[in-house]
C-alpha positions in Angstrom: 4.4 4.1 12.8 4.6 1.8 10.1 3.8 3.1 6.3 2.1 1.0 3.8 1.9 1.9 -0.4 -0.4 0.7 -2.6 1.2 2.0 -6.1 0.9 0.8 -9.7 3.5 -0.6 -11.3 3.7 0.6 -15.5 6.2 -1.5 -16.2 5.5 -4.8 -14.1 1.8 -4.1 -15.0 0.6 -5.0 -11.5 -0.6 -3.5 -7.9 2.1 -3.4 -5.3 2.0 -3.3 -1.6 5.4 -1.8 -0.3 6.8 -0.6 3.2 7.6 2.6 3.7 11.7 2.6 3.1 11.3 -1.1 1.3 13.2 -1.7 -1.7 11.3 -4.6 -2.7 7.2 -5.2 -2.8 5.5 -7.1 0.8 2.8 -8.2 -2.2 1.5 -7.9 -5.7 -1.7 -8.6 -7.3 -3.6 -7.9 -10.3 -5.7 -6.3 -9.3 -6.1 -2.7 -7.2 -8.7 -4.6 -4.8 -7.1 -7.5 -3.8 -3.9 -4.8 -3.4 -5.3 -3.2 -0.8 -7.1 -5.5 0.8 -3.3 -7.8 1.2 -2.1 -4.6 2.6 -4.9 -3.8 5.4 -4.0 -7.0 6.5 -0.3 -6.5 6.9 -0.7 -2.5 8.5 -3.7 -4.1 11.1 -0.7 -7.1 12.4 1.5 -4.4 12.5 -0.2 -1.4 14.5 0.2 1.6 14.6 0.2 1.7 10.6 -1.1 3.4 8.0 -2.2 2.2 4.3 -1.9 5.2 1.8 -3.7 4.1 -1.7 -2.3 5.9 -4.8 -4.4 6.6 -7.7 -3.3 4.6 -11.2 -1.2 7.3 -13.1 0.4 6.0 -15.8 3.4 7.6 -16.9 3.7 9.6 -13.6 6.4 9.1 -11.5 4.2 10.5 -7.7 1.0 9.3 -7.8 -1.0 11.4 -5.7 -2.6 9.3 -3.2 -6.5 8.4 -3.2 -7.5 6.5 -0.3 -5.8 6.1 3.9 -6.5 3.6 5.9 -5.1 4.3 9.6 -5.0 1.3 12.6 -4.0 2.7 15.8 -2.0 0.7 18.3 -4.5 -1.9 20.2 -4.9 -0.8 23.8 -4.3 -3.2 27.1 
């Protein structure tokens, strides 16, 4: 199953999408909304995923998480 994060960056200042495992962000934005809405998108073209939505923590290193969105594999 594929693992999606929506986190808050404190130093970039931004929303970030990232992969489970991923170095690097899929997507930024602004904005928390837009955030999770770029990264239902990628977990529903990529199913069986999940989309785990941290809370905006500053300073805090784990940001516990606030919001899952879970797409099950599509069936034949």
């Amino acid at each position: 199953m594929t693992e999606y994060h929506v986190t808050y960056s404190d130093e970039d200042r931004e929303w970030k999408v990232k992969k489970a495992g991923a170095e690097r962000a899929s997507r930024t934005a602004d904005n928390k909304q837009p955030a999770i809405e770029k990264a239902r998108t990628l977990a529903k073209s990529n199913r069986p995923s999940t989309v785990y939505v941290h809370y905006k923590k500053p300073g805090q290193d784990l940001k516990p998480v606030q919001n899952e969105f879970s797409y099950a594999a599509r069936q034949r």
